[in-house]
N, C-alpha and C positions, 0 to 999 in steps of 0.2 A: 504494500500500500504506500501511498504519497507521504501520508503521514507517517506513517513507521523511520520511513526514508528522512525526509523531514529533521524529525526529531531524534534518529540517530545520529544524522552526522554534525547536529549542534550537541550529542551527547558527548561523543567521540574525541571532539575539540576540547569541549570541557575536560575531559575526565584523562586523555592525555594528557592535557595542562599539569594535572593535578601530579600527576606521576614524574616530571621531566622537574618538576618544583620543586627539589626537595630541599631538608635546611640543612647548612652548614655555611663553611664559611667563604670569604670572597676573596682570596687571595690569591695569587700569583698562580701557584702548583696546586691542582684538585687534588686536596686530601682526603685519606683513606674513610673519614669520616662523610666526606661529600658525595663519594662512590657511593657509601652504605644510604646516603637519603633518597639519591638518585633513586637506586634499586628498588629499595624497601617501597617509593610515594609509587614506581612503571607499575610493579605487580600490582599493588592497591589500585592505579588508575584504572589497569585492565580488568581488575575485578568487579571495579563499580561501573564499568561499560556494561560487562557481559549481567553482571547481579542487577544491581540499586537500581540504575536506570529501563532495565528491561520491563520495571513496573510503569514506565509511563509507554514506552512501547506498545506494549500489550494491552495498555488499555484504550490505544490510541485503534491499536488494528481490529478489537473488537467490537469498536462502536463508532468510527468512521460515518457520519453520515450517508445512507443510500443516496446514489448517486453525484458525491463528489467528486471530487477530485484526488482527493484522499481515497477513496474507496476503489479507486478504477487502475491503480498502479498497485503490482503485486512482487514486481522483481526483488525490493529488497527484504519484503516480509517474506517471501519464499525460503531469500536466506536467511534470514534470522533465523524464525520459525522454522527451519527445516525440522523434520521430524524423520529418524529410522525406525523400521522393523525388520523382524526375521532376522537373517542370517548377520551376525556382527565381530565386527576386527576388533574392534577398541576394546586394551580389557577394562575399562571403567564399563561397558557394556555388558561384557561377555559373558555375568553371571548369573543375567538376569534373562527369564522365557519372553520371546515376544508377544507382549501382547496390548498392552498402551502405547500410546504415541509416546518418543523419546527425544528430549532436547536437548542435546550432544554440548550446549554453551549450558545450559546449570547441571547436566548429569543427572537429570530426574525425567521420571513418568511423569506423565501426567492424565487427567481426564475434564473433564469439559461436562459443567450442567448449569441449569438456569432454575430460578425457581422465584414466578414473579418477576419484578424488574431488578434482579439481583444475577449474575453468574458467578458462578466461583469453580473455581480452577482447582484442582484438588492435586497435588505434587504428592509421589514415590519416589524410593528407591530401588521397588524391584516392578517387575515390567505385569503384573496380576495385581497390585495394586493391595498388597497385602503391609506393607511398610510405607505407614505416611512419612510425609515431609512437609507438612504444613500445605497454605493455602493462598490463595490470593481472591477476594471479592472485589467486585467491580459493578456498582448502585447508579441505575439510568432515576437519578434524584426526582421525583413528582410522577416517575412515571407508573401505569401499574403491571407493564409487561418489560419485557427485554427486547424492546425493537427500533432499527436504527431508521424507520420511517418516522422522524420525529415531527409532532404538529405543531409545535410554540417552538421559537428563542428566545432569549438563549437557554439551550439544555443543559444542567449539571451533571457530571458523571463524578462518583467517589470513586476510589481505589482502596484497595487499603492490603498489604502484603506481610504475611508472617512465614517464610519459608526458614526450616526448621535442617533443613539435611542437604543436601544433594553436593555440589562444589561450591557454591558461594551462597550460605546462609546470609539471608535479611529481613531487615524490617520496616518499616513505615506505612505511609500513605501520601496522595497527593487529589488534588483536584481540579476538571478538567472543563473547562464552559466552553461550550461550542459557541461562537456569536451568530451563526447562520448556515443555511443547508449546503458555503460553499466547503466549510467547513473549518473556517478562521476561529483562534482558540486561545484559549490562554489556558497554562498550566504552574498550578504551585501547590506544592509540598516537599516535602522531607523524607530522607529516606537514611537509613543507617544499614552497615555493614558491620556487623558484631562482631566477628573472627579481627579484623582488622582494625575497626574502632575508627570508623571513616564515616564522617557525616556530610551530605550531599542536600543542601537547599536549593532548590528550583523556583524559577521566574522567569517563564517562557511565554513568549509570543508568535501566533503564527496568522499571516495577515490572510486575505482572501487572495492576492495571487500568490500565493506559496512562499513569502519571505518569511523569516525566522528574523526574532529580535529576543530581547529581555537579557536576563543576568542570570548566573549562575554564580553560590558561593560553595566551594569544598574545601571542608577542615579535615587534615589528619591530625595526629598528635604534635605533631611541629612545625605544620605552616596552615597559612590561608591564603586563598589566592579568588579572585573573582577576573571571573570573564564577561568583556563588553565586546562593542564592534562584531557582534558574529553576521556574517555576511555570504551570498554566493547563492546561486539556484540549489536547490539541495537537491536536485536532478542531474546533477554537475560536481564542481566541487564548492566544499564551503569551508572558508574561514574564520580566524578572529580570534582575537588581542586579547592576551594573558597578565595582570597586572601581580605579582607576588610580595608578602609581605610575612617576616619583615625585611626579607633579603630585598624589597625593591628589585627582583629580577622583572624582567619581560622576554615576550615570546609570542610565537606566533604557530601555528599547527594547521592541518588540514587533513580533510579526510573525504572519502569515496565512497558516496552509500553505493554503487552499484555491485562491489566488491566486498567494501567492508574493509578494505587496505586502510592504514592511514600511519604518515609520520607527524614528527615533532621536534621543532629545533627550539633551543634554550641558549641565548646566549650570556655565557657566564664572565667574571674577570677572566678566567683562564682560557677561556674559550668556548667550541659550541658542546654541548650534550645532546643526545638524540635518543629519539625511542620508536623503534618501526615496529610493528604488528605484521610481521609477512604471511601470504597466503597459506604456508605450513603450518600457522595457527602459533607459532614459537616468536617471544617477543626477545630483542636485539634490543638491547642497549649500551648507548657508545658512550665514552666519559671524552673531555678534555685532550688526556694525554694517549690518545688514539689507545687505550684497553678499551674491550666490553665483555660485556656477560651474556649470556644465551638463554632464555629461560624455556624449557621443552613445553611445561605446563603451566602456562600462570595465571589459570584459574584457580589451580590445587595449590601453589606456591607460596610458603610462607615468607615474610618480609624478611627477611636474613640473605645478605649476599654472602653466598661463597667466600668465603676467610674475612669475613667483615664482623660487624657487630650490629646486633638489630636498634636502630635508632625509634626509641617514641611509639612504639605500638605494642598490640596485645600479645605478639609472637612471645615475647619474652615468658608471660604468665601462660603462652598454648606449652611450651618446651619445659615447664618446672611441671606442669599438669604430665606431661608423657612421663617423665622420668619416675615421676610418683607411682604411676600405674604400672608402669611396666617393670616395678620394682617387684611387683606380686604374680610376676611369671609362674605359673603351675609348672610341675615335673614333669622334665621332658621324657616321651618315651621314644627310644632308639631300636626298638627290635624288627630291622629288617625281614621282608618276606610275610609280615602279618595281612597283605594282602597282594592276590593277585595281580599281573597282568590287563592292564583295564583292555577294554574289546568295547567295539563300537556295537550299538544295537541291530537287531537285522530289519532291514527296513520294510516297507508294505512294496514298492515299487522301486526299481534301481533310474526311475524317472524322476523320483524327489530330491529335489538337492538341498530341501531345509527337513528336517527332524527335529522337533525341539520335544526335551521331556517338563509337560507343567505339574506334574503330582508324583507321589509317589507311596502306595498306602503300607501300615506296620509288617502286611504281609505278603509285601513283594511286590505288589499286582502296578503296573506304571503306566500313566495316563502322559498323552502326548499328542502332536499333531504332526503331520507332513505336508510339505506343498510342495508345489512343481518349481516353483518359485515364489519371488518374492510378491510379486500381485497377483500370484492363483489363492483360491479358496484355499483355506485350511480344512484339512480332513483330520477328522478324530479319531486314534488310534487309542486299544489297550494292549497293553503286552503283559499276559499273565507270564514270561519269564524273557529275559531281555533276547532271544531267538524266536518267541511266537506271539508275531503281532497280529491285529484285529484289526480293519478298519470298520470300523460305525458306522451305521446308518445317517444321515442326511435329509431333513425336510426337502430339501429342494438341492441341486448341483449347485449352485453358488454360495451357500451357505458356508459363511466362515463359523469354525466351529471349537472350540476349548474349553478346554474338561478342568478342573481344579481337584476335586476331591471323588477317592474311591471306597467307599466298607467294603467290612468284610464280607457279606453278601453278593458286593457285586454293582452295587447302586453308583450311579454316577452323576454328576451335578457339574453346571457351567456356564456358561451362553453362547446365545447361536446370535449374528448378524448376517445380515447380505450386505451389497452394495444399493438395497432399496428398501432396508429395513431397516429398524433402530434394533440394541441387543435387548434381549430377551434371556430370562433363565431357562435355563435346560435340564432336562433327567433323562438317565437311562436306567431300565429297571435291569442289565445286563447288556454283554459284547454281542447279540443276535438281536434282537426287539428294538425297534423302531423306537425313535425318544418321543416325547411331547415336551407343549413347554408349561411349564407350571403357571398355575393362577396367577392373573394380575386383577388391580382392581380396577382398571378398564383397560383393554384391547389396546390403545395407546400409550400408554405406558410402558416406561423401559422399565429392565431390572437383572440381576445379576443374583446367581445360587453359587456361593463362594464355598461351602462344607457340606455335608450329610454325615451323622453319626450312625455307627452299626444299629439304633433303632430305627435308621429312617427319617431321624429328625433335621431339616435342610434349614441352613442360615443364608442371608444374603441383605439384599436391598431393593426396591425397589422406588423409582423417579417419577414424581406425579407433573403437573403442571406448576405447582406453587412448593413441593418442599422434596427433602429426599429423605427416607424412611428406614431405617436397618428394619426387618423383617425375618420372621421364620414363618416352614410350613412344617405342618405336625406329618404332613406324609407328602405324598406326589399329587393328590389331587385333593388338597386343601388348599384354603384360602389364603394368601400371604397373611399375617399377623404381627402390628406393629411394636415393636422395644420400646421399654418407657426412656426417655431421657433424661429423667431423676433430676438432679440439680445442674446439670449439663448442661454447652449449648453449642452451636454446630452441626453441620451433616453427620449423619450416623450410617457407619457400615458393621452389618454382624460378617466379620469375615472366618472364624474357627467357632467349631461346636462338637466337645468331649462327650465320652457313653453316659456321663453322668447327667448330660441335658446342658450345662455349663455355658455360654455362650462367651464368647470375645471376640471384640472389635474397635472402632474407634469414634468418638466423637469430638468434630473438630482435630484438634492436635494432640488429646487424651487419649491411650487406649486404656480400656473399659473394661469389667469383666460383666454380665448378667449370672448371678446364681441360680435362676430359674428365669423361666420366661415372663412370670409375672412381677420378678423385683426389677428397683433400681441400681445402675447399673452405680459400680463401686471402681476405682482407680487402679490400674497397673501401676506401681509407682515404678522408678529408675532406683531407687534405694541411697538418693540422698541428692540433694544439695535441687539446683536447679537443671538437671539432667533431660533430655529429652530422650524419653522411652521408646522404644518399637518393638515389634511381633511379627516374628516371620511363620510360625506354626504351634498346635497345641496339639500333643499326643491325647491317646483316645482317653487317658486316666488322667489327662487335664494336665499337666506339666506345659505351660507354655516359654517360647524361647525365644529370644532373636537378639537385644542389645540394647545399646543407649548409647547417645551422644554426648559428649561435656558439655556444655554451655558455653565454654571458650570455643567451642567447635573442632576441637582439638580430636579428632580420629572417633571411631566408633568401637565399642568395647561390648565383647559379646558377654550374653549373661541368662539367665533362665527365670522362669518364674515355680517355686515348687508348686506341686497339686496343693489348691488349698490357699497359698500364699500370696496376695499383694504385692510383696515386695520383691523385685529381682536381684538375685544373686549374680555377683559378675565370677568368670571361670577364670583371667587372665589371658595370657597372651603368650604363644611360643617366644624362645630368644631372637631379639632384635628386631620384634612386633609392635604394635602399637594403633593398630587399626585395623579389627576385623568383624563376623559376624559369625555365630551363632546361628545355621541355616538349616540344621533339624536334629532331632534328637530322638532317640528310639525310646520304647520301654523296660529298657536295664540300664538308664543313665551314661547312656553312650550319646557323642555325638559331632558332627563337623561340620563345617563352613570353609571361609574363605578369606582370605588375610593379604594386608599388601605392607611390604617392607617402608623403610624412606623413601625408596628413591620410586617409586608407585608400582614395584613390580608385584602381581598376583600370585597366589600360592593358595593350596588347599591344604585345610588343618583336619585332622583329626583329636577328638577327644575320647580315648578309651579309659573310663573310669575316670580318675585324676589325673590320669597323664594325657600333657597334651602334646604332638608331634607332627611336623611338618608330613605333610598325606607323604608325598615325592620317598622320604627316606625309610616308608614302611611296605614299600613295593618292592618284590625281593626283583625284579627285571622288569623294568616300568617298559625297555621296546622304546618304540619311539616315539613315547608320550610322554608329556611334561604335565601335571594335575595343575589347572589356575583354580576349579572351581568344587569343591564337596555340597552341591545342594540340596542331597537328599539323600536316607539313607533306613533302612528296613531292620527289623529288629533279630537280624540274623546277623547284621552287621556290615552288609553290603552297600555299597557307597554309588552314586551317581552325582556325575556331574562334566565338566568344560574340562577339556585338554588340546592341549596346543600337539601338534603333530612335527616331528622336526623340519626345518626347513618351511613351512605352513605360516601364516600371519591367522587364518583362520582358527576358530574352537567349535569343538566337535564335541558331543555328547557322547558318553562313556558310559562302561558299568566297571566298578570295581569288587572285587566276590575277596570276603573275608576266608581267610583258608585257615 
């Protein structure tokens, strides 16, 4: 869209400014401390491009007036917005089943719903939508629906953004007044970057021929800097003049919505600094005395340059947090051979070139899909042993189709979409019999069956016109039944449900537990401090598990909830760990996920008992597979998950057989 364009590349200028600005001193020879501001402000600028300011983006490209000019250009929101599915390289990616749209610049799922004049965006971490990340609403002010045919100006829109996980956690809001249907606006508010402690005020102007004006002020811990003069067709390129304080530096930058390229020159006593953003996505930074630095990822990157010292931000408090944690490393176990050879599954067709496994129930039985590619239907597969699969029956040939949960019975639960339908929950009463799709409480209505317990008893959600509902049905042809909210407030999803009846899910950025279907629901806590909690599954005797985040944002730490228990217990961390996850767990308190070192590379853990150990060094001939990912695992002790193949960029779905 025009506007996404627009108002990126006056983001862009700003928030490069911000980074090339940093404080120190003004002397002759850029000193070691002038390098570390540089560094530490590039990474934070490019954080608060791709984070803080993505909340005015996104609320610019979803309520554009019909038929602007803003509304009728889609090049740069294509890129922005890109979205993957299926088959994926990236391992920030690779661990997760496709099945939400994925936004490669925050590292999250995400999903999309309206209710009323309200939409809100619901952000994960894994691609089924079972690990929130917080949220973003976005309020068409006075109106009583969500539609960009607006009949009065000027129209308000709120924002308001709490994104809790993904790569660059933030928070704020801002607000957006349309002046007219060409789509001329003004935007102001605030937005914060809590990992980094970067505050970003806005005072934007966008005229009705497409020019950008207003102010922008960004504080980090050491400088402030406000940009004027921004100027240029944002169809084109645009500029504009950088005032700093209290260094009194200046600068000038520019940038290319149609790309997204953009540098930045600072001219210092010593001379110039520079910050380019190249199309590898890796940002370059030059100092003075012709050094630079190279940054791979600097979205994930903390402000610490390489043999520098972190000047003025929260890095310092994220690195005494890691050392803390990772002082409570559990015992490593080293006993080679404890499992086999991993082996790829046998597929339904040697025509599908995607296989993804979404479930996988305590006794064996593994639910998944195949497609021809990445734009055919998904076909729904069971493999009652990783050599004999099943494909399922299909309402219709274009039905895309994903399974989440299997009993022991046989029952299966999920949603079915077309390219002409919205999703819908799904059951199957077993791998031969035609599914249906379970009640909704009108035919219009979306909704999603996330678990079935060996009674039978199905959790999920269902999306009305004005709200979104967590929901169970007491069998397959009962009536969805809605979860109290208790003191709660927020969207609700029942996403797990134990033999006990137990339900757990989440509302808003809480996950919940329900002790029955008629209580209020009661808190998962993180087990202290201001943590933010997550759930990636609950065995059938109720032990739920997945992790928590610090609130400096400082890595994720896996951890469990006992049967019974509110409060999660964290397990630790293999050596030289510090970020991982807790991705299933059997019922003999075994269990493994997935872990990435410093430097971001992935690896799969296992936890047998007490001991925890890198998956890679318990495979007596791993062959020529590398374990990135342990995401599920059967209470025999059998392991599935993401292996890299040598030579391969690609990840492949495995089975690993406990021997």
């Amino acid at each position: 869209m025009k506007t996404s364009r627009i108002w990126a590349g006056v983001a862009a200028i700003i928030i490069l400014a911000v980074g090339i600005f940093g404080c120190g001193g003004g002397g002759t020879e850029f000193a070691s401390a002038d390098k570390d501001a540089v560094y530490a402000n590039s990474v934070a600028s490019h954080q608060s491009l791709q984070g803080g300011l993505n909340v005015g983006f996104v609320t610019l490209k979803r309520t554009a007036p019909t038929g602007s000019g803003l509304s009728k250009t889609t090049a740069f929101a294509q890129a922005l917005f890109n979205t993957k599915k299926q088959k994926v390289t990236d391992p920030n990616q690779a661990s997760r089943a496709a099945a939400l749209d994925y936004l490669p610049f925050l590292g999250l799922y995400y999903s999309v719903g309206t209710a009323g004049n309200t939409m809100t965006i619901s952000y994960f971490t894994d691609s089924i939508g079972t690990q929130a990340a917080g949220n973003m609403t976005i309020t068409m002010v006075g109106q009583s629906s969500f539609d960009t045919n607006y009949s009065t100006y000027p129209q308000t829109i709120s924002a308001t953004a709490n994104v809790t996980g993904g790569k660059i956690p933030m928070n704020g809001s801002l607000t957006l007044t349309y002046q007219d249907s060409s789509g001329a606006n003004t935007m102001q508010g605030s937005l914060t970057l809590p990992t980094t402690n970067v505050q970003i005020n806005i005072d934007l102007a966008l005229s009705n021929t497409q020019n950008s004006s207003g102010q922008v002020t960004i504080t980090t811990p050491a400088s402030t800097f406000t940009l004027t003069n921004v100027s240029g067709n944002p169809f084109d390129t645009m500029t504009g003049h950088v005032s700093i304080q209290p260094e009194s530096w200046t600068g000038t930058g520019s940038f290319t919505p149609s790309d997204g390229l953009f540098t930045m020159q600072l001219q210092t006593p010593s001379g110039a600094a520079n910050a380019v953003l190249g199309a590898d996505g890796k940002l370059v930074i030059s100092y003075p005395d012709s050094t630079s630095d190279t940054v791979t990822d600097p979205s994930t990157a903390d402000l610490t340059r390489p043999g520098g010292n972190t000047t003025g931000t929260t890095a310092t408090t994220a690195t005494t947090a890691t050392t803390a944690t990772t002082s409570t490393t559990a015992t490593t176990a080293t006993t080679a051979g404890t499992f086999a050879t991993p082996s790829t599954l046998t597929p339904v067709s040697n025509n599908d070139a995607d296989l993804v496994i979404t479930g996988v129930s305590h006794d064996g039985k593994i639910l998944g899909f195949v497609a021809v590619d990445g734009s055919s239907p998904r076909r729904p597969v069971l493999w009652t042993s990783p050599t004999s699969p099943t494909e399922l029956q299909r309402l219709t040939t274009d039905d895309y189709v994903q399974l989440y949960s299997v009993n022991a019975t046989g029952e299966m639960v999920g949603e079915v979409s077309s390219p002409s339908s919205v999703r819908k929950p799904i059951y199957y009463s077993g791998p031969t019999v035609a599914p249906k799709i379970l009640n909704l409480p009108q035919n219009f209505f979306t909704g999603l069956a996330y678990s079935v317990n060996d009674s039978g008893l199905i959790v999920g959600y269902y999306l009305t016109n004005s709200t979104q509902v967590a929901c169970y049905w007491t069998d397959k042809d009962a009536d969805p039944a809605a979860l109290s909210l208790g003191a709660f407030s927020g969207n609700p999803t029942a996403n797990f449900v134990d033999n006990a009846g137990e339900i757990f899910g989440t509302i808003g950025s809480k996950w919940v537990k329900w002790v029955t279907t008629a209580s209020d629901p009661v808190e998962m806590t993180p087990g202290g401090g201001t943590n933010q909690a997550y759930m990636v599954g609950v065995t059938p005797g109720g032990t739920a598990y997945g992790g928590h985040i610090n609130s400096n944002g400082n890595g994720s730490h896996p951890g469990y909830w006992a049967a019974g228990s509110t409060t999660q217990t964290e397990i630790g961390f293999t050596s030289g760990i510090a970020d991982a996850t807790l991705s299933a767990y059997d019922s003999n308190g075994n269990g493994c996920g997935y872990q990435r070192d410093s430097g971001g590379t992935l690896s799969a853990f296992v936890k047998l008992g007490n001991n925890l150990s890198t998956l890679q060094n318990l495979i007596g001939t791993p062959g020529q597979w590398t374990m990135r990912t342990a995401q599920f695992m059967d209470d025999n002790g059998n392991l599935y998950g993401l292996a890299q193949a040598t030579g391969h960029a690609d990840y492949t779905w495995v089975f690993v057989k406990k021997n």
